[in-house]
C-alpha positions in Angstrom: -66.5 -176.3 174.6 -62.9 -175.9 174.6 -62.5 -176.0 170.7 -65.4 -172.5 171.2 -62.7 -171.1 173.7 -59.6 -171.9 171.4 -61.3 -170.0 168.6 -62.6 -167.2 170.8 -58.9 -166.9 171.9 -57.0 -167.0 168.5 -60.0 -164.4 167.6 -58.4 -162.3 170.3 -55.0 -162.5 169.8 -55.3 -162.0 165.7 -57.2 -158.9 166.4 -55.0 -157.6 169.0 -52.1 -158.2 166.0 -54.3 -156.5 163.7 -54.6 -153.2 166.0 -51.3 -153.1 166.9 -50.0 -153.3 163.0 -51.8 -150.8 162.5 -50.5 -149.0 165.7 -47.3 -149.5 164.2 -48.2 -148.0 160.9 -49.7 -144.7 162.4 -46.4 -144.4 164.8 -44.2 -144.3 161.5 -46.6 -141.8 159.8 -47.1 -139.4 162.5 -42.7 -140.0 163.2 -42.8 -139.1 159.1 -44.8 -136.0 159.4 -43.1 -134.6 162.4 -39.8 -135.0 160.7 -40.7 -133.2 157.1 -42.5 -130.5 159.2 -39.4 -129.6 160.7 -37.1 -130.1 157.5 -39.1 -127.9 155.7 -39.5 -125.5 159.1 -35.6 -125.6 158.6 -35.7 -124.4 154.8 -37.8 -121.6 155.9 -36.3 -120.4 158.8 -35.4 -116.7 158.6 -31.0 -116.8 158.5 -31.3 -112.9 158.0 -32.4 -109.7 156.6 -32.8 -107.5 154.2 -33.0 -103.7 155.7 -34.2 -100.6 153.8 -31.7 -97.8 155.4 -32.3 -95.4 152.5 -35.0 -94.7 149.7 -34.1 -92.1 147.0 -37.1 -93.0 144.7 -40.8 -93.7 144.9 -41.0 -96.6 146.3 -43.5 -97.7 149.0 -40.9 -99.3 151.5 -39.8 -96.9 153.9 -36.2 -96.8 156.0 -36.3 -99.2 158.7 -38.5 -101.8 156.3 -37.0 -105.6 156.4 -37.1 -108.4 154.3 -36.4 -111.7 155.6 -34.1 -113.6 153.7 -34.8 -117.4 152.3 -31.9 -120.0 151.1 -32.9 -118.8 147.9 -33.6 -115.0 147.6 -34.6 -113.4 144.1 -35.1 -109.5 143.8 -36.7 -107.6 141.2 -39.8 -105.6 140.1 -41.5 -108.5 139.1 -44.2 -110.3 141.1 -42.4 -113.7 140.8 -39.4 -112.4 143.1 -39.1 -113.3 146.7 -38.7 -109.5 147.2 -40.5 -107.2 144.9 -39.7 -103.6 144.8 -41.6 -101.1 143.0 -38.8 -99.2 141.9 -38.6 -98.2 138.1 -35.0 -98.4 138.2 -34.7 -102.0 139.0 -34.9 -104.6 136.5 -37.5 -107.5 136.4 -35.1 -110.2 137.8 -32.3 -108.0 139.1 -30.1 -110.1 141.5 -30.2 -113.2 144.1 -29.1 -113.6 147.6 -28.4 -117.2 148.0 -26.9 -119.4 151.1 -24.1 -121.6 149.2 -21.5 -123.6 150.5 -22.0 -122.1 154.3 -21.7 -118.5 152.8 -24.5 -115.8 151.3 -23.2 -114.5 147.7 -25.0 -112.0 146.0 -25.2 -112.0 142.4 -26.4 -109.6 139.8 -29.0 -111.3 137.3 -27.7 -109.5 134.3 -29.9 -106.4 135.2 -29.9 -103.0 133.5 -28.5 -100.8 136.0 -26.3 -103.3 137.9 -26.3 -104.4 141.3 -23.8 -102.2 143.8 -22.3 -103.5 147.3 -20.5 -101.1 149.3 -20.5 -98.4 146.3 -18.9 -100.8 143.5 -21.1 -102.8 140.9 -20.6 -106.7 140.8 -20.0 -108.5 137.6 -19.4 -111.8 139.6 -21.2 -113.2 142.4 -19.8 -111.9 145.4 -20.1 -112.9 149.3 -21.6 -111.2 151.1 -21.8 -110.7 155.3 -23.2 -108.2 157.9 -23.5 -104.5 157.7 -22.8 -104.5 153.9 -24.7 -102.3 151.9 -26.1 -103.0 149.0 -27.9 -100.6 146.2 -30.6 -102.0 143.9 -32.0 -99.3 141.9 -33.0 -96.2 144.4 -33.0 -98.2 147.4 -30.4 -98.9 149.9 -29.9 -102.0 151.9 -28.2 -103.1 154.8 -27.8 -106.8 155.6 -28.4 -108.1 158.8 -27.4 -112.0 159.1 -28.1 -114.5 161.8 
């Protein structure tokens, strides 16, 4: 009889070890989900915008039209672009707003008609920071950042 209540209790306690290993196991799961949720919450989080304040062509985007901007911001008429305008003027891959180094540059991708910020064309990539305006084909930006 007590060798039935010695098995019955090492039954228990294995199977209490058991659960609670595996208790342990969906803890750090559910810890590991939360935490690349919010990483990847963080890489998406909008740090600022993109403002149409002036549109000289045909294009569909009309003044007061914003585009959030990413970490990594490509413009251009094509559809692989994180901001596609439908503007003749602007080339395929025209230019990239990116967040390096704590700072937003802008740089012109080697585009036809060049990129302009505050009425000069960049050759190099530039920094950028609120209220500067930049041209990219027949549409006018302001930037608004966080």
């Amino acid at each position: 009889m007590n060798e039935e209540y010695l098995i019955f209790a090492l039954r228990i306690a294995a199977s209490l070890f058991l659960l609670s290993f595996f208790a342990a196991i969906g803890l750090m799961l559910w810890r590991d989900y939360r935490q690349a949720e919010s990483s990847i919450e963080a890489r998406t989080r909008r740090r600022g915008r993109l403002v149409v304040i002036q549109n000289n062509g045909n294009s569909i985007y009309e003044v007061g039209h914003a585009f959030p901007l990413l970490p990594h911001t490509t413009i251009g008429r094509a559809h692989s672009n994180t901001i596609q305008l439908d503007d003749v003027v602007v080339s395929n891959e025209h230019a990239l707003i990116e967040w390096r180094g704590g700072q937003w540059w802008l740089e012109d991708l080697q585009s036809s008609n060049g990129t302009i910020l505050n009425s000069h064309r960049i050759e190099d990539p530039t920094i950028v920071s609120t209220a500067d305006e930049i041209n990219f084909g027949n549409i006018r930006f302001r930037i608004e950042l966080d």
